[in-house]
Structure formats: structure tokens, C-alpha cells
mmCIF entry with sequence, helices, sheets and N, C-alpha, C, O atoms, coordinates in Angstrom:
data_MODEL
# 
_entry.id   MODEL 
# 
_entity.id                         1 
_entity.type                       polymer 
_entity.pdbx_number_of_molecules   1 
# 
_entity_poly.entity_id                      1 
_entity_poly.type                           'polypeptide(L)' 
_entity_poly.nstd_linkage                   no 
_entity_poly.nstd_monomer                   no 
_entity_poly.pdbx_seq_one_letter_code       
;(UNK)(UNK)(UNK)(UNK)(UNK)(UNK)(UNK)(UNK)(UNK)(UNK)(UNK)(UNK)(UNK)(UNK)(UNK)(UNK)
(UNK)(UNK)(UNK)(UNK)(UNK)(UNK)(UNK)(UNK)(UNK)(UNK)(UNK)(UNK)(UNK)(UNK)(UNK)(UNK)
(UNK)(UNK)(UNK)(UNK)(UNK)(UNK)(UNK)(UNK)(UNK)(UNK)(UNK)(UNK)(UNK)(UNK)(UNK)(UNK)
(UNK)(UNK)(UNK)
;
_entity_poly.pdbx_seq_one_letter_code_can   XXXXXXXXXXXXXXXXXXXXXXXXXXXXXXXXXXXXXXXXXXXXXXXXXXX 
_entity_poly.pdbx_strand_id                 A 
# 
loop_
_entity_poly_seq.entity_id 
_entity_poly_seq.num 
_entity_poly_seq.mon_id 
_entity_poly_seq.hetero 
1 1  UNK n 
1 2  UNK n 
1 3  UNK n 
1 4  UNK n 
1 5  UNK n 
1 6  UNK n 
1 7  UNK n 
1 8  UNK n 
1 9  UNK n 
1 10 UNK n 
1 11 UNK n 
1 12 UNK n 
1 13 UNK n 
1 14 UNK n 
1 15 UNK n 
1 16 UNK n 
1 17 UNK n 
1 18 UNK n 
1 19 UNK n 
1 20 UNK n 
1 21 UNK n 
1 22 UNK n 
1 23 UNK n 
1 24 UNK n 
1 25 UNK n 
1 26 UNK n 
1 27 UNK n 
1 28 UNK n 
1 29 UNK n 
1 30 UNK n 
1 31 UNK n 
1 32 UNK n 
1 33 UNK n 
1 34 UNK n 
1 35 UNK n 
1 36 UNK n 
1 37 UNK n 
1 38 UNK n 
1 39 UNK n 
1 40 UNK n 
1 41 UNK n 
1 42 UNK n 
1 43 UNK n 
1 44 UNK n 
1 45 UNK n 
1 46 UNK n 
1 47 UNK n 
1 48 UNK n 
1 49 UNK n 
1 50 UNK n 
1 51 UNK n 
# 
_struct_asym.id          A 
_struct_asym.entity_id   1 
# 
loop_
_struct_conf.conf_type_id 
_struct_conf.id 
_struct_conf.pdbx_PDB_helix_id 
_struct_conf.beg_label_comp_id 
_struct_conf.beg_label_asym_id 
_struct_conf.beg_label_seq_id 
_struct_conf.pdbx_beg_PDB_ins_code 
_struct_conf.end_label_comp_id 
_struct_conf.end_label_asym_id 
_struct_conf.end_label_seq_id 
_struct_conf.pdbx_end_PDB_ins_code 
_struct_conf.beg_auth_comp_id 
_struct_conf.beg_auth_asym_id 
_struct_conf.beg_auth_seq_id 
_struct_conf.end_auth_comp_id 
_struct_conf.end_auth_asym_id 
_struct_conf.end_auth_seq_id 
_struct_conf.pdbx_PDB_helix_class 
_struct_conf.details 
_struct_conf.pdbx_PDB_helix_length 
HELX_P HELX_P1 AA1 UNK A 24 ? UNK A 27 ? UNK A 24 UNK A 27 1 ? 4  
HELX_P HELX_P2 AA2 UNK A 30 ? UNK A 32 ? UNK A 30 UNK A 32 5 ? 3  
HELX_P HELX_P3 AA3 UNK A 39 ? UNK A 50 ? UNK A 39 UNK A 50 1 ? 12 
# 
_struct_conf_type.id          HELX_P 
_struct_conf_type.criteria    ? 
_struct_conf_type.reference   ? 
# 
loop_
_atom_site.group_PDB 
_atom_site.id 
_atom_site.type_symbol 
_atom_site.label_atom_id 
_atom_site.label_alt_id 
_atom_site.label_comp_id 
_atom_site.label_asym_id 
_atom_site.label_entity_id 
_atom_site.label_seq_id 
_atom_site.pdbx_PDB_ins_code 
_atom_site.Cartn_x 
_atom_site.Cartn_y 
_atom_site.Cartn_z 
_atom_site.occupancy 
_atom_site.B_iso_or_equiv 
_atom_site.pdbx_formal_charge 
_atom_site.auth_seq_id 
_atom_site.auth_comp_id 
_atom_site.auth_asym_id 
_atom_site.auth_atom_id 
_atom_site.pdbx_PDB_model_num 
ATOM 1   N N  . UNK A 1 1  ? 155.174 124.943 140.349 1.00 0.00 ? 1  UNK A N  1 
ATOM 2   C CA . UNK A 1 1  ? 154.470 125.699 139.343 1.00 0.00 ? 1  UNK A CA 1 
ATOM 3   C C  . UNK A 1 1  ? 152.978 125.393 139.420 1.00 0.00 ? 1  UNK A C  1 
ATOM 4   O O  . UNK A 1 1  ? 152.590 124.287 139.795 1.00 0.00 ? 1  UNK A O  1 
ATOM 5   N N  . UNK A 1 2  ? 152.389 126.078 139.172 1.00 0.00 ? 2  UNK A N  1 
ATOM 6   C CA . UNK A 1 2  ? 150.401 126.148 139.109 1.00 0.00 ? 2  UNK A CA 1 
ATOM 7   C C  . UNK A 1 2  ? 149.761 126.086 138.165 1.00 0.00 ? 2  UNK A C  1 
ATOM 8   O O  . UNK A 1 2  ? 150.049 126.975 137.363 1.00 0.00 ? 2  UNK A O  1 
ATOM 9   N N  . UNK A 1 3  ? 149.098 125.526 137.896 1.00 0.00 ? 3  UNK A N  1 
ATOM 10  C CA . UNK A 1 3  ? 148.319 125.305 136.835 1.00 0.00 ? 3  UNK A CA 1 
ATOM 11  C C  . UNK A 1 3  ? 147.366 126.157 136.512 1.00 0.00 ? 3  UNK A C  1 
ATOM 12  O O  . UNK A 1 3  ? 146.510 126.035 135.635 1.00 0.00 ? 3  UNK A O  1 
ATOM 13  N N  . UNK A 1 4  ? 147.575 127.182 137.385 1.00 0.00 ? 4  UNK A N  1 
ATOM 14  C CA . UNK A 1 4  ? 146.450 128.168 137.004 1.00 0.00 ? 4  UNK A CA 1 
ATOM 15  C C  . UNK A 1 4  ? 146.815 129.426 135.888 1.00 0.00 ? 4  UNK A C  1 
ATOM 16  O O  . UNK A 1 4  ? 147.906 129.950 135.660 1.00 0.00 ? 4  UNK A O  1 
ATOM 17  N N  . UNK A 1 5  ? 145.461 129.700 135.282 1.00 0.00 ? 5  UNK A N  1 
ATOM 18  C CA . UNK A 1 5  ? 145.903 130.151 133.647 1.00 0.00 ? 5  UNK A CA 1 
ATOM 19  C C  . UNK A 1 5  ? 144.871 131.526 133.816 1.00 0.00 ? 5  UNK A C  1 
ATOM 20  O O  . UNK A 1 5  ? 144.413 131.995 132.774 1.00 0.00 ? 5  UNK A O  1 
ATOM 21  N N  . UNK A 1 6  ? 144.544 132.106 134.998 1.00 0.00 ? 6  UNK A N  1 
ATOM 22  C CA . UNK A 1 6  ? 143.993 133.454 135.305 1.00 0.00 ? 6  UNK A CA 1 
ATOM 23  C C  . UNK A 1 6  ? 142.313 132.954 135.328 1.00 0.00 ? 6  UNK A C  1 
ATOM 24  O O  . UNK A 1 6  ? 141.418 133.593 135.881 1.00 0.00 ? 6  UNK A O  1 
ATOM 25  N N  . UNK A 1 7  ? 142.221 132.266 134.934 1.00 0.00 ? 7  UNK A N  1 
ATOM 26  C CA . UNK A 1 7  ? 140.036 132.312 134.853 1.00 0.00 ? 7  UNK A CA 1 
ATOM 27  C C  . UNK A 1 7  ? 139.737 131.467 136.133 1.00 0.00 ? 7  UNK A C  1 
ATOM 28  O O  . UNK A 1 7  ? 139.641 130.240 136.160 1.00 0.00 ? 7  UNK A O  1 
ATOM 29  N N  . UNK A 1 8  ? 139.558 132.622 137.560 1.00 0.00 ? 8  UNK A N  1 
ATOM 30  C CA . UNK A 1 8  ? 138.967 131.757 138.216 1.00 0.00 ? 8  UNK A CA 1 
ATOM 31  C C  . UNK A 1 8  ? 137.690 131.567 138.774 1.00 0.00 ? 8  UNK A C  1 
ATOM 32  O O  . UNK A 1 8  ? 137.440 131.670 139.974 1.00 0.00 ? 8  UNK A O  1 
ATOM 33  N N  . UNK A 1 9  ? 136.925 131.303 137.929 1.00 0.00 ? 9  UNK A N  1 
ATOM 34  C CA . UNK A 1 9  ? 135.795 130.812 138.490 1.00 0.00 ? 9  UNK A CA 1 
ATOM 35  C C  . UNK A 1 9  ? 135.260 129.566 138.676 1.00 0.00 ? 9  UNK A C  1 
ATOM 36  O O  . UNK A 1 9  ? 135.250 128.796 137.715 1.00 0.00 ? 9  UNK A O  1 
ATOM 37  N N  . UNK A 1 10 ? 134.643 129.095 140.130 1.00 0.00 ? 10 UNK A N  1 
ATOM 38  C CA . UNK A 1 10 ? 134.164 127.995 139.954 1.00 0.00 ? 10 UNK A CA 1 
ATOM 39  C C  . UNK A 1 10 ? 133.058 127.232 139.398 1.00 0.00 ? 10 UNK A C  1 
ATOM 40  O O  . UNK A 1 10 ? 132.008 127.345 140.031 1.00 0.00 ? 10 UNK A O  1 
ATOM 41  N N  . UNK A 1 11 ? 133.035 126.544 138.454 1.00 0.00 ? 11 UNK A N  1 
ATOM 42  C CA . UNK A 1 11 ? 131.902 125.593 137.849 1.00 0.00 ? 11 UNK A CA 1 
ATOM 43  C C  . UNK A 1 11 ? 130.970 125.278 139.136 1.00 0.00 ? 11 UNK A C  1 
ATOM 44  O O  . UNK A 1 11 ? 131.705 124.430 139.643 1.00 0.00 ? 11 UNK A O  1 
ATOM 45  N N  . UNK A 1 12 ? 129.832 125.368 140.049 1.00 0.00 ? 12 UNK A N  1 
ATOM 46  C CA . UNK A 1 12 ? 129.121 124.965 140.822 1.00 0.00 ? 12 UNK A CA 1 
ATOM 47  C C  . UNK A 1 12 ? 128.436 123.018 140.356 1.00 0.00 ? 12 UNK A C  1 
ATOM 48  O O  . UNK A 1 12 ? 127.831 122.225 141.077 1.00 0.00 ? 12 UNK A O  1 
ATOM 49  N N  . UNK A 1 13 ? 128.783 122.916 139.265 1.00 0.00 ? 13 UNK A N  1 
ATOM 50  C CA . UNK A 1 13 ? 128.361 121.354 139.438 1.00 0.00 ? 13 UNK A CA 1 
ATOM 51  C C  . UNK A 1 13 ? 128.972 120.890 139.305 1.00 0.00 ? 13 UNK A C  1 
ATOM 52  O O  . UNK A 1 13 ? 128.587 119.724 139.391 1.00 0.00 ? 13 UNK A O  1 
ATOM 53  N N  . UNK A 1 14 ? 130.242 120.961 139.029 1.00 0.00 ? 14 UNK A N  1 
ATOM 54  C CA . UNK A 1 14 ? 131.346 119.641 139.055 1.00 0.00 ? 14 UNK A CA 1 
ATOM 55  C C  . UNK A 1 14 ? 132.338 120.419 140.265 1.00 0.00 ? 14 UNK A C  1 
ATOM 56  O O  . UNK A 1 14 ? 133.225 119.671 140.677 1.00 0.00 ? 14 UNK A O  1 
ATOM 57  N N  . UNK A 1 15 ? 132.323 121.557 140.781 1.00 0.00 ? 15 UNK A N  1 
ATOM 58  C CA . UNK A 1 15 ? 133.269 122.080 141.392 1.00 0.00 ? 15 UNK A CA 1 
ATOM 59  C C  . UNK A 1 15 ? 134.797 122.226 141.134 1.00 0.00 ? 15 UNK A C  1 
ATOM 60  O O  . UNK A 1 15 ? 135.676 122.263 141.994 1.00 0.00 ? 15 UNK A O  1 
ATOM 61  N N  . UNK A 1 16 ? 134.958 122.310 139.646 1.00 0.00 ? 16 UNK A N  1 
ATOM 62  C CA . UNK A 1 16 ? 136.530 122.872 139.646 1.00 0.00 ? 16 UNK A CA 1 
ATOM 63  C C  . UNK A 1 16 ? 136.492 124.137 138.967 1.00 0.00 ? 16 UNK A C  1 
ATOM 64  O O  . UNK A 1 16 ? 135.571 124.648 138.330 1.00 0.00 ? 16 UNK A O  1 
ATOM 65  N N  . UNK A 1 17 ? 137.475 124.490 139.174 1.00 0.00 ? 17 UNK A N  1 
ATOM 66  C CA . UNK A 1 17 ? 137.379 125.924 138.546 1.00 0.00 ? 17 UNK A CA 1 
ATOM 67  C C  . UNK A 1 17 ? 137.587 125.671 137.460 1.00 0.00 ? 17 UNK A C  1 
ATOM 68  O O  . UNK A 1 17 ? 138.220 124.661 137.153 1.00 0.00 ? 17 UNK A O  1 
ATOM 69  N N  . UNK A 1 18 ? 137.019 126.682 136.410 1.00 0.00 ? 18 UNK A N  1 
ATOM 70  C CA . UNK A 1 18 ? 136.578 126.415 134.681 1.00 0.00 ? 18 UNK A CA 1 
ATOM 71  C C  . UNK A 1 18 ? 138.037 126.779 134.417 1.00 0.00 ? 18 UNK A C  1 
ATOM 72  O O  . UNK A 1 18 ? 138.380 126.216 133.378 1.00 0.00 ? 18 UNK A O  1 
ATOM 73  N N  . UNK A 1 19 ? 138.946 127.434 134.896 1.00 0.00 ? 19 UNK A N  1 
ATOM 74  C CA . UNK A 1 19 ? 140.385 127.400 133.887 1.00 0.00 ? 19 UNK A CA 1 
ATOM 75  C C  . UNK A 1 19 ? 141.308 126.401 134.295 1.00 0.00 ? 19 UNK A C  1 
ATOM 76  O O  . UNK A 1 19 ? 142.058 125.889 133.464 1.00 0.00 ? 19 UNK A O  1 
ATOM 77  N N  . UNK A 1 20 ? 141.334 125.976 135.845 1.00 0.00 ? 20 UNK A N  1 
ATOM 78  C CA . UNK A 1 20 ? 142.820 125.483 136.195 1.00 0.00 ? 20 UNK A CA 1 
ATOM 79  C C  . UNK A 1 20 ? 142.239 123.726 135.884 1.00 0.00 ? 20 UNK A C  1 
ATOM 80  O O  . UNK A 1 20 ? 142.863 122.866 135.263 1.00 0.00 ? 20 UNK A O  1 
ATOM 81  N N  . UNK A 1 21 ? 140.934 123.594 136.513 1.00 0.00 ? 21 UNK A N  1 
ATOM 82  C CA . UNK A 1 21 ? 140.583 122.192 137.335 1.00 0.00 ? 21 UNK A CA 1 
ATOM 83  C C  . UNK A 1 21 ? 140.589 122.037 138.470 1.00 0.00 ? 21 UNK A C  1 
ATOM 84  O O  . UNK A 1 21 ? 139.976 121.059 138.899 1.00 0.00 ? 21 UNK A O  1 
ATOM 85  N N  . UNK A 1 22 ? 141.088 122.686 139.155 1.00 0.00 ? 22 UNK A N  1 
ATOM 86  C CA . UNK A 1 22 ? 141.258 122.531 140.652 1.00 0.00 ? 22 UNK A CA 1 
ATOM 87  C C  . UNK A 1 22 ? 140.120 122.680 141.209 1.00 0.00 ? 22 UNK A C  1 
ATOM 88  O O  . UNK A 1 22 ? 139.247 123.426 140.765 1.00 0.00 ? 22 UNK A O  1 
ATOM 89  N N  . UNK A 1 23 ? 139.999 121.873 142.405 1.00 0.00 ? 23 UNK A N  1 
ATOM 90  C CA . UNK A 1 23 ? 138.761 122.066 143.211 1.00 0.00 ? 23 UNK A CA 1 
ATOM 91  C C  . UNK A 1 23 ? 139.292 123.065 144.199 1.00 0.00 ? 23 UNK A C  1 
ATOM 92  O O  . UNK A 1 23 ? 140.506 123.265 144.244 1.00 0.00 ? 23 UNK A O  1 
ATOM 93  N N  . UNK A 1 24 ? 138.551 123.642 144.913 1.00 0.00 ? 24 UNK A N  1 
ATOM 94  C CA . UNK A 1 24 ? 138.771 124.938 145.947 1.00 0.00 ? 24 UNK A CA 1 
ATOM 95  C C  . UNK A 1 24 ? 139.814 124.278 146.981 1.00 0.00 ? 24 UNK A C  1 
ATOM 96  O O  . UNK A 1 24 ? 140.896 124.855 147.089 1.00 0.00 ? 24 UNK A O  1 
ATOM 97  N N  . UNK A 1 25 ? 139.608 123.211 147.691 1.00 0.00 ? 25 UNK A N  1 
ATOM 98  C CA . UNK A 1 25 ? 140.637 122.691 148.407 1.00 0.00 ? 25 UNK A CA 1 
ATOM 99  C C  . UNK A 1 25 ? 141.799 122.530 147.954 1.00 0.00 ? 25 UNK A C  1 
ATOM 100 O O  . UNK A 1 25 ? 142.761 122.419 148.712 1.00 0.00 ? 25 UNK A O  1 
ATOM 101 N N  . UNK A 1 26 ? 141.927 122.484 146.428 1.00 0.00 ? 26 UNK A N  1 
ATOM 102 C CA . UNK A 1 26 ? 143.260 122.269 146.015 1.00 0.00 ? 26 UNK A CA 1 
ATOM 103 C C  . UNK A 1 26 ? 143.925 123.224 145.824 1.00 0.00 ? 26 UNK A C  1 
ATOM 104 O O  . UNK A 1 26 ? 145.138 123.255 146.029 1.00 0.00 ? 26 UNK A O  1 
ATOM 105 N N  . UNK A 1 27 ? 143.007 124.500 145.247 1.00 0.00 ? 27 UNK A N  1 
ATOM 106 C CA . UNK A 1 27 ? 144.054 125.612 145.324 1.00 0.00 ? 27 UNK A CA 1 
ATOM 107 C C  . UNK A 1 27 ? 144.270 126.272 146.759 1.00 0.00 ? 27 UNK A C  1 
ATOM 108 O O  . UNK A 1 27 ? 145.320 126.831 147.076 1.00 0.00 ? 27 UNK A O  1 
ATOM 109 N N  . UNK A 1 28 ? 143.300 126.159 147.487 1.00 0.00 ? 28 UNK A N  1 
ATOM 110 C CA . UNK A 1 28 ? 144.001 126.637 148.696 1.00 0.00 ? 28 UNK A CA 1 
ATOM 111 C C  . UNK A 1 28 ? 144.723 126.168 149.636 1.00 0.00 ? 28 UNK A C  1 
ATOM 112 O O  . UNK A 1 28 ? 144.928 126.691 150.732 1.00 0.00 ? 28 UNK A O  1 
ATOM 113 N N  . UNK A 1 29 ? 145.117 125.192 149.245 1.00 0.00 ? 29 UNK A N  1 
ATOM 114 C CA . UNK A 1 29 ? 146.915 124.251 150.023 1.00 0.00 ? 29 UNK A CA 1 
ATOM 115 C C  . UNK A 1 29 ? 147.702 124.196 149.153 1.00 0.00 ? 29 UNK A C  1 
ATOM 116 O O  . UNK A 1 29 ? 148.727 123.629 149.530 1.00 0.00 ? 29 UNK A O  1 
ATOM 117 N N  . UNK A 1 30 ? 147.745 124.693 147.586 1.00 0.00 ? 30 UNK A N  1 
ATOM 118 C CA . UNK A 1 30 ? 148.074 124.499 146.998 1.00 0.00 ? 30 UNK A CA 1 
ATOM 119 C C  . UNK A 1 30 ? 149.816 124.889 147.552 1.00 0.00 ? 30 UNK A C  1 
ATOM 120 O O  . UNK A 1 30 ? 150.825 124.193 147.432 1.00 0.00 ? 30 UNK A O  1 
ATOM 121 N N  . UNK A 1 31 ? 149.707 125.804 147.966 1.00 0.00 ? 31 UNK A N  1 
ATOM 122 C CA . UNK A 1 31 ? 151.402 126.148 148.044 1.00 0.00 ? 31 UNK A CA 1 
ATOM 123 C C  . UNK A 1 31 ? 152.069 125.405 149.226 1.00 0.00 ? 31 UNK A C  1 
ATOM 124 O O  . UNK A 1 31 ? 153.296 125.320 149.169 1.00 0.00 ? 31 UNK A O  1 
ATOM 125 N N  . UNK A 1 32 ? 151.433 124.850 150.298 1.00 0.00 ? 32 UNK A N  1 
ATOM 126 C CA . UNK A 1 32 ? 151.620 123.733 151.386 1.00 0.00 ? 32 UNK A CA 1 
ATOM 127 C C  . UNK A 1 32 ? 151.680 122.664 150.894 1.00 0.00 ? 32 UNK A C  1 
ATOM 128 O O  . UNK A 1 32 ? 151.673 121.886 151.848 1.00 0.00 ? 32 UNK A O  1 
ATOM 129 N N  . UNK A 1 33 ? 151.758 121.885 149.627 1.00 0.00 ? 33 UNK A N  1 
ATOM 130 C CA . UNK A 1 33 ? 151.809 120.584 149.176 1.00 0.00 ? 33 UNK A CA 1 
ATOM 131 C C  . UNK A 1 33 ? 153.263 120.310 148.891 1.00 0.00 ? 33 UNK A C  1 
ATOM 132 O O  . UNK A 1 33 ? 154.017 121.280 148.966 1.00 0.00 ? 33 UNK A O  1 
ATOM 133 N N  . UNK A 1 34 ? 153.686 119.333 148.629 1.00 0.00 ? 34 UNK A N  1 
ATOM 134 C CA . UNK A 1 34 ? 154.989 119.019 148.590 1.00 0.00 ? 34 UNK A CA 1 
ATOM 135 C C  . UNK A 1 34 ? 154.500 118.162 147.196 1.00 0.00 ? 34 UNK A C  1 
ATOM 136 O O  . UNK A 1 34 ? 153.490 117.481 147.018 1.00 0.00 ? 34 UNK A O  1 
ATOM 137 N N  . UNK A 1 35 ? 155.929 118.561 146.044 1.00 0.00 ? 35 UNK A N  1 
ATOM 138 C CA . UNK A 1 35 ? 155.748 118.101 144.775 1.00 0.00 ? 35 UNK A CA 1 
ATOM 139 C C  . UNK A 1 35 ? 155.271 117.383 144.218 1.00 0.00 ? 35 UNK A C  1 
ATOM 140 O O  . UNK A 1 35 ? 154.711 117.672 143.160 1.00 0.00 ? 35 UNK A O  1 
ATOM 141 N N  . UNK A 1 36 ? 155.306 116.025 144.761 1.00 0.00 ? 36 UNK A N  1 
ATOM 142 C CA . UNK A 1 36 ? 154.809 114.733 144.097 1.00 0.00 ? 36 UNK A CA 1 
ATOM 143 C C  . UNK A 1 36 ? 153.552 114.882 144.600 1.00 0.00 ? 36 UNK A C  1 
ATOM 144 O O  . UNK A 1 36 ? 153.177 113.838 144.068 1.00 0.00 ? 36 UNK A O  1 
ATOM 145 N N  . UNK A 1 37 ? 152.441 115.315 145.233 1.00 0.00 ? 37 UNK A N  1 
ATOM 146 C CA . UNK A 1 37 ? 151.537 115.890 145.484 1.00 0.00 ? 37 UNK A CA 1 
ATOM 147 C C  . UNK A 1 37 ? 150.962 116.641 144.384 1.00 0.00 ? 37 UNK A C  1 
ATOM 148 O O  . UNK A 1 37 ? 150.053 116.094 143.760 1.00 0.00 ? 37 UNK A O  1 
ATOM 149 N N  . UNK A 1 38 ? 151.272 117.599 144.101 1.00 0.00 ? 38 UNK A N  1 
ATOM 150 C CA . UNK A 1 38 ? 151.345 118.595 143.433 1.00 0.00 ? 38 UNK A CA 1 
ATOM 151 C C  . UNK A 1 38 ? 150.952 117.927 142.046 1.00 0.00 ? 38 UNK A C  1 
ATOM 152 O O  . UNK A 1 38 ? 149.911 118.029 141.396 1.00 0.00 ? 38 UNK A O  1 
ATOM 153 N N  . UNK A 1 39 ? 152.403 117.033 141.740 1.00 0.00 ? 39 UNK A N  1 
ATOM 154 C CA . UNK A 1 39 ? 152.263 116.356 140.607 1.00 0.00 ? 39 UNK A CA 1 
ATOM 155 C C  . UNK A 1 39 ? 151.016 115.315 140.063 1.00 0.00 ? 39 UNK A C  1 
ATOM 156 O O  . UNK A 1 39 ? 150.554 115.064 138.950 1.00 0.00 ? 39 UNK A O  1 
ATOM 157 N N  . UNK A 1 40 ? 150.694 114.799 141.594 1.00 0.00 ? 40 UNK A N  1 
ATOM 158 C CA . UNK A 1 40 ? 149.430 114.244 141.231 1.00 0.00 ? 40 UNK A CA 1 
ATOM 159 C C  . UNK A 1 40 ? 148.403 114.866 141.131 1.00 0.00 ? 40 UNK A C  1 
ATOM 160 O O  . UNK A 1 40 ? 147.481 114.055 141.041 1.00 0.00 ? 40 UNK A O  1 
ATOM 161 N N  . UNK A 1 41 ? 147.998 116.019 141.093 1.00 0.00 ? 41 UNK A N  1 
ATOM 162 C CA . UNK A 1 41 ? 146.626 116.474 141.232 1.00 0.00 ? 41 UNK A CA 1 
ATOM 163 C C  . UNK A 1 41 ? 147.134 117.038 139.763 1.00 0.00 ? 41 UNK A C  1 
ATOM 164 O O  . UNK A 1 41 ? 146.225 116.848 138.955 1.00 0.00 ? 41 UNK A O  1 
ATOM 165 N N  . UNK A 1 42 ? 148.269 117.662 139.148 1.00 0.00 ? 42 UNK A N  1 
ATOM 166 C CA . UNK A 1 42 ? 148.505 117.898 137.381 1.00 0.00 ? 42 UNK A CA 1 
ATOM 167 C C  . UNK A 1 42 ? 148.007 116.907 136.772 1.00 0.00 ? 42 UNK A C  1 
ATOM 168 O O  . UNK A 1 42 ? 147.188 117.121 135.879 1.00 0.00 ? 42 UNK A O  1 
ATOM 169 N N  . UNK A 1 43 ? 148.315 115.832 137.050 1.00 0.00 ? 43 UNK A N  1 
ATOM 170 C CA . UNK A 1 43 ? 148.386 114.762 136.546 1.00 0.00 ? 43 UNK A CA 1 
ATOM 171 C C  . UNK A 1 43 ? 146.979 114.119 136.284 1.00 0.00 ? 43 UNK A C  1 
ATOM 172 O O  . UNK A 1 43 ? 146.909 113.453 135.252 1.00 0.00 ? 43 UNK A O  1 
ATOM 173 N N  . UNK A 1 44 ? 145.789 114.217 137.093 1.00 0.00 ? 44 UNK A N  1 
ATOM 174 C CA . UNK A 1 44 ? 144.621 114.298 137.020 1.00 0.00 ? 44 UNK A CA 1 
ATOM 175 C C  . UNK A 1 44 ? 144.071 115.321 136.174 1.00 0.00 ? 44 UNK A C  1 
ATOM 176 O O  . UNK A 1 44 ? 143.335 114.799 135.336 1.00 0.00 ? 44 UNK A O  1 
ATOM 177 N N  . UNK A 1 45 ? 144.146 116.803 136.037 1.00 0.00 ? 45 UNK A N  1 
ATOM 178 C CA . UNK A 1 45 ? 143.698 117.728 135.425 1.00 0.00 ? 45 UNK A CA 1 
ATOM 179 C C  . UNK A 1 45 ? 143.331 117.368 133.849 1.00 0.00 ? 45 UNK A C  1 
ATOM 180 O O  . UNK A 1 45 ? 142.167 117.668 133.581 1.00 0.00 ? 45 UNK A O  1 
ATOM 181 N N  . UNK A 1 46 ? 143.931 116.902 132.965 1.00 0.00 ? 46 UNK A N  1 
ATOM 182 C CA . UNK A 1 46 ? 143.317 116.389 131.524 1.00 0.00 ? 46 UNK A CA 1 
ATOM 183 C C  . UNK A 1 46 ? 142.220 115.868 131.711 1.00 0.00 ? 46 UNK A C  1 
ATOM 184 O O  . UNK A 1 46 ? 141.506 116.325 130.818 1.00 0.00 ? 46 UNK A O  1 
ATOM 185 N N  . UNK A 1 47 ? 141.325 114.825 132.653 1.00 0.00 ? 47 UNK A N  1 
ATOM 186 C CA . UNK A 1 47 ? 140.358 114.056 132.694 1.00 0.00 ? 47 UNK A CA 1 
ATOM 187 C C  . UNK A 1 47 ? 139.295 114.673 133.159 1.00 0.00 ? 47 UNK A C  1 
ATOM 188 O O  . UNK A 1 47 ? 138.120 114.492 132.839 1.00 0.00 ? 47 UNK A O  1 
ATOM 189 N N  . UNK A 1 48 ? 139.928 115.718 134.250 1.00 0.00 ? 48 UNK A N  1 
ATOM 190 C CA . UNK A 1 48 ? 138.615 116.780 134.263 1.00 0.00 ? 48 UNK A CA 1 
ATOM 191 C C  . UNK A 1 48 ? 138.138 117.344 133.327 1.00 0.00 ? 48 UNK A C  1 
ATOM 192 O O  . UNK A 1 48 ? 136.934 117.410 133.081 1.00 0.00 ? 48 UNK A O  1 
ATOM 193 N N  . UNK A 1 49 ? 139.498 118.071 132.352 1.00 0.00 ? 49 UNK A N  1 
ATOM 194 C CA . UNK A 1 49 ? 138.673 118.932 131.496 1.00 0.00 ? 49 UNK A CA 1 
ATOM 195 C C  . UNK A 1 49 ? 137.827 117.726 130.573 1.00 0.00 ? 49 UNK A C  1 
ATOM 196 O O  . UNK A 1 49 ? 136.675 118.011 130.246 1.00 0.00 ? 49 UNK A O  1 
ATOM 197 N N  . UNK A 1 50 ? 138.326 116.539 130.202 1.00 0.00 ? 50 UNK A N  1 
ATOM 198 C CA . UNK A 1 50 ? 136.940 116.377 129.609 1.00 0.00 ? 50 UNK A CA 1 
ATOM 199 C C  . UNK A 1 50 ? 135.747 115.880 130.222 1.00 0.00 ? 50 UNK A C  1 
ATOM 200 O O  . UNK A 1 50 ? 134.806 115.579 129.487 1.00 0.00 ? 50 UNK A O  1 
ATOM 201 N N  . UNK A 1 51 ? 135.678 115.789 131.098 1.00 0.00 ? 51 UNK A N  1 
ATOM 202 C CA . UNK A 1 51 ? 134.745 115.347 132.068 1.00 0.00 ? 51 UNK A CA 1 
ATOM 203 C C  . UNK A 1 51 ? 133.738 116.566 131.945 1.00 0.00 ? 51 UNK A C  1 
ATOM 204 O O  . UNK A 1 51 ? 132.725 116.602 132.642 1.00 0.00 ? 51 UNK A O  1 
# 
């Protein structure tokens, strides 16, 4: 499952995109990752957004 919630644009100074968090590299392997992978980069996403 993806964390993405439709808004994709990227923030240019922190580089994640303003809806998911993901940095561009992440969504574009995103579907080549294997779960616990996956799970770790979810798992990071709360600290971005407050970052």
C-alpha cells in the first residue's frame, strides 16, 4: 500500500513531496521494494511531516 494521498508536488527545500513525504527516489522504486522496506520508509514519514 502507498502512502500517497493525491498532492504531488515536490517541496524544493526539503525534497519530499508536500502530501506523501516521499522523496522522488522513493516513489519511483516504490513498487520494486519489498515490504519491510516499504515499511521503513512509512515508518519514517511522521518525522518528516514535522520537520
Amino acid at each position: 500500500m502507498s502512502p500517497c494521498i493525491g498532492i504531488c508536488t515536490l517541496d524544493r527545500k526539503s525534497g519530499f513531496c508536500l502530501g506523501c513525504k516521499r522523496t522522488v527516489e522513493e516513489i519511483g522504486r516504490w513498487m520494486m521494494l519489498e515490504d519491510p522496506e516499504r515499511q521503513k520508509i512509512i515508518d519514517q514519514l511522521p518525522m518528516r511531516k514535522i520537520a
